[in-house]
Backbone bond lengths (Angstrom), bond angles and torsions (degrees), N, CA, C in turn:
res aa  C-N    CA-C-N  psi(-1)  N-CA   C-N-CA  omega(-1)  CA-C   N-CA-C  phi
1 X - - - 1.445 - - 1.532 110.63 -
2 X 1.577 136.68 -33.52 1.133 150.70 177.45 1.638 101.92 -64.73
3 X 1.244 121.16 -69.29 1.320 118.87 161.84 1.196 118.11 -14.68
4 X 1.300 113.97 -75.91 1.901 135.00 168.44 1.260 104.99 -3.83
5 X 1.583 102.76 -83.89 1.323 131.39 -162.31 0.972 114.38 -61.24
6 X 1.204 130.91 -36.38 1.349 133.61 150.53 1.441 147.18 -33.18
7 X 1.623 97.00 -55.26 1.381 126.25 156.55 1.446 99.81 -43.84
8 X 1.200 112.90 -51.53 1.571 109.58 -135.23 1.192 93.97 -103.65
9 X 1.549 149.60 -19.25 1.596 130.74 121.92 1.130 126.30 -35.48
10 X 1.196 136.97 -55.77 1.421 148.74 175.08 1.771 96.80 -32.34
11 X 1.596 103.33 -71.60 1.762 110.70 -175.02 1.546 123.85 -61.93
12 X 1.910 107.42 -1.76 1.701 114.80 176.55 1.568 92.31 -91.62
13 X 1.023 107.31 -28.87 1.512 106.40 -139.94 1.765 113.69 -100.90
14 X 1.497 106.89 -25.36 1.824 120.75 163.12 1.644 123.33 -53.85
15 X 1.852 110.14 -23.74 1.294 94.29 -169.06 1.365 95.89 -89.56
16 X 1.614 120.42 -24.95 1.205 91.87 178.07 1.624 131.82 -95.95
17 X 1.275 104.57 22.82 1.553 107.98 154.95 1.364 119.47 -82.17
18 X 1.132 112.68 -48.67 1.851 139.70 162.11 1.656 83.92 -6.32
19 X 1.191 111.46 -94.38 1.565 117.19 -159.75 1.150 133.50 -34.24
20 X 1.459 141.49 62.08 1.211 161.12 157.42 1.923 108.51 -6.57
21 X 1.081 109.96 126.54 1.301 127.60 -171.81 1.447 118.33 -104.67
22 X 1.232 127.59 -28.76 1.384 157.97 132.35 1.539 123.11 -66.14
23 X 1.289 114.40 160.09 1.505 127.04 172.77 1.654 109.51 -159.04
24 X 1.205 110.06 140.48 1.672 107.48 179.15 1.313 114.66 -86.01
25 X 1.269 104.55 131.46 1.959 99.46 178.58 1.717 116.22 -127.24
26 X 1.071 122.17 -157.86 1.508 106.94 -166.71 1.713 118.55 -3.31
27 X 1.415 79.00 77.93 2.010 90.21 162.34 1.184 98.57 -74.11
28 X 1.459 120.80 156.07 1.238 151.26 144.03 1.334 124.51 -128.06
29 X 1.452 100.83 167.44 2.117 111.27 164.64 1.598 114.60 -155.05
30 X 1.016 80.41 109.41 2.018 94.66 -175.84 1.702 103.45 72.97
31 X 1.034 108.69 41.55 1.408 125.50 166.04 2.128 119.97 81.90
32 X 1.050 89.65 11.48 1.723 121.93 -154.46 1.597 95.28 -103.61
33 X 1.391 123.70 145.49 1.166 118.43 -172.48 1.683 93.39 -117.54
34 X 0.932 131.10 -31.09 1.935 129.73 167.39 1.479 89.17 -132.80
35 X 1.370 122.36 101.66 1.796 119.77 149.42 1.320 98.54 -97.39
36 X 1.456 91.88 158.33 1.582 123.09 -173.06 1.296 104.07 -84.02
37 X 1.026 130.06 -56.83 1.457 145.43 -160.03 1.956 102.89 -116.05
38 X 0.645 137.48 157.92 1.561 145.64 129.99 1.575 110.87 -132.98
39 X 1.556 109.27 137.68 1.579 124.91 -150.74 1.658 86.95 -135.97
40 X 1.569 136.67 1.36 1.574 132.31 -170.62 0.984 68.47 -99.13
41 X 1.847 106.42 160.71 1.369 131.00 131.29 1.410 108.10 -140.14
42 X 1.333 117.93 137.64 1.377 125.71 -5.35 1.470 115.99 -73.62
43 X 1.152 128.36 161.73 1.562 114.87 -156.74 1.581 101.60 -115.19
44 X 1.910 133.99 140.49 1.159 94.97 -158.90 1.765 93.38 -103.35
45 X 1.345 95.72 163.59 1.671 132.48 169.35 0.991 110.87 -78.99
46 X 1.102 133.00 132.16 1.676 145.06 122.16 1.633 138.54 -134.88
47 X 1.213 99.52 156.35 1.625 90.77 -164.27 1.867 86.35 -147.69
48 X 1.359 109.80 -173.13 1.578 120.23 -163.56 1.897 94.76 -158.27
49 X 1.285 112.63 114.33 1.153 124.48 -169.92 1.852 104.56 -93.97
50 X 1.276 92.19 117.54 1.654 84.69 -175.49 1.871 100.97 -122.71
51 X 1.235 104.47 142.17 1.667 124.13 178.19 1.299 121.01 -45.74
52 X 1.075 143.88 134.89 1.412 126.26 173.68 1.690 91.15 -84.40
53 X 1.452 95.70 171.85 1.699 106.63 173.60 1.267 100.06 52.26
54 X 1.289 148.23 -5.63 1.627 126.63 -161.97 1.529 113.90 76.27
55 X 1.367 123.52 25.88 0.995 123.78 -156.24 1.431 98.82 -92.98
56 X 1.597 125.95 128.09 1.219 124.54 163.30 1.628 160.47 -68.13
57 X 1.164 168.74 139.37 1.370 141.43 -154.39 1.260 133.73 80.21
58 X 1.774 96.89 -11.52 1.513 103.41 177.21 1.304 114.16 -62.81
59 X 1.477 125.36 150.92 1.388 115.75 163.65 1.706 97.02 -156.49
60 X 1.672 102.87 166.76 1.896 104.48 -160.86 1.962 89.07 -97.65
61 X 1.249 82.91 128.03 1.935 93.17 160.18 1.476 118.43 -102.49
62 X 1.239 118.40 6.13 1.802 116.97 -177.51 1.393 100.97 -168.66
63 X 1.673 120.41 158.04 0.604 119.11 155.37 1.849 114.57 -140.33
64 X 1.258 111.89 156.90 1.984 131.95 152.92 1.162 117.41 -93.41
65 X 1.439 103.61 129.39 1.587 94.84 156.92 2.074 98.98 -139.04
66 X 1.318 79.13 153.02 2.062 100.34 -152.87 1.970 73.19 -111.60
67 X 1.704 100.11 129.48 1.642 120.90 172.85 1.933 86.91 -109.28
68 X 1.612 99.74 140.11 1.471 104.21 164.39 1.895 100.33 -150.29
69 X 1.520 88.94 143.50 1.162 98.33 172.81 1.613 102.48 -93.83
70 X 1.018 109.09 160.14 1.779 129.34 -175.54 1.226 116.38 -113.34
């Protein structure tokens, strides 16, 4: 039954973390907004986190970053 309850906070309680308050915008890599190639390692990152709504106070505590080959 502890299990349960658990679960079943866990499944009230994910969507509203889910909702992201931030979004990353002008990504880059090695200063490049689509490079073809990157030949640095480590190669650098940047991105610019902008508010949804205009919303204020937001700020990023973690980050991912997803590598794909093409």
């Amino acid at each position: 039954m502890k299990h349960l309850s658990v679960f079943l906070l866990q499944a009230l309680l994910i969507p509203f973390f889910a909702v992201c308050g931030i979004r990353p915008v002008n990504l880059t890599c090695e200063y490049l907004t689509d490079p073809a190639v990157v030949d640095v390692l480590p190669p650098r990152l940047s991105w610019v986190n902008e508010a949804d709504s205009g919303e204020r106070g937001q700020f990023q505590t973690a980050y991912q970053i997803r590598v794909a080959s093409s």
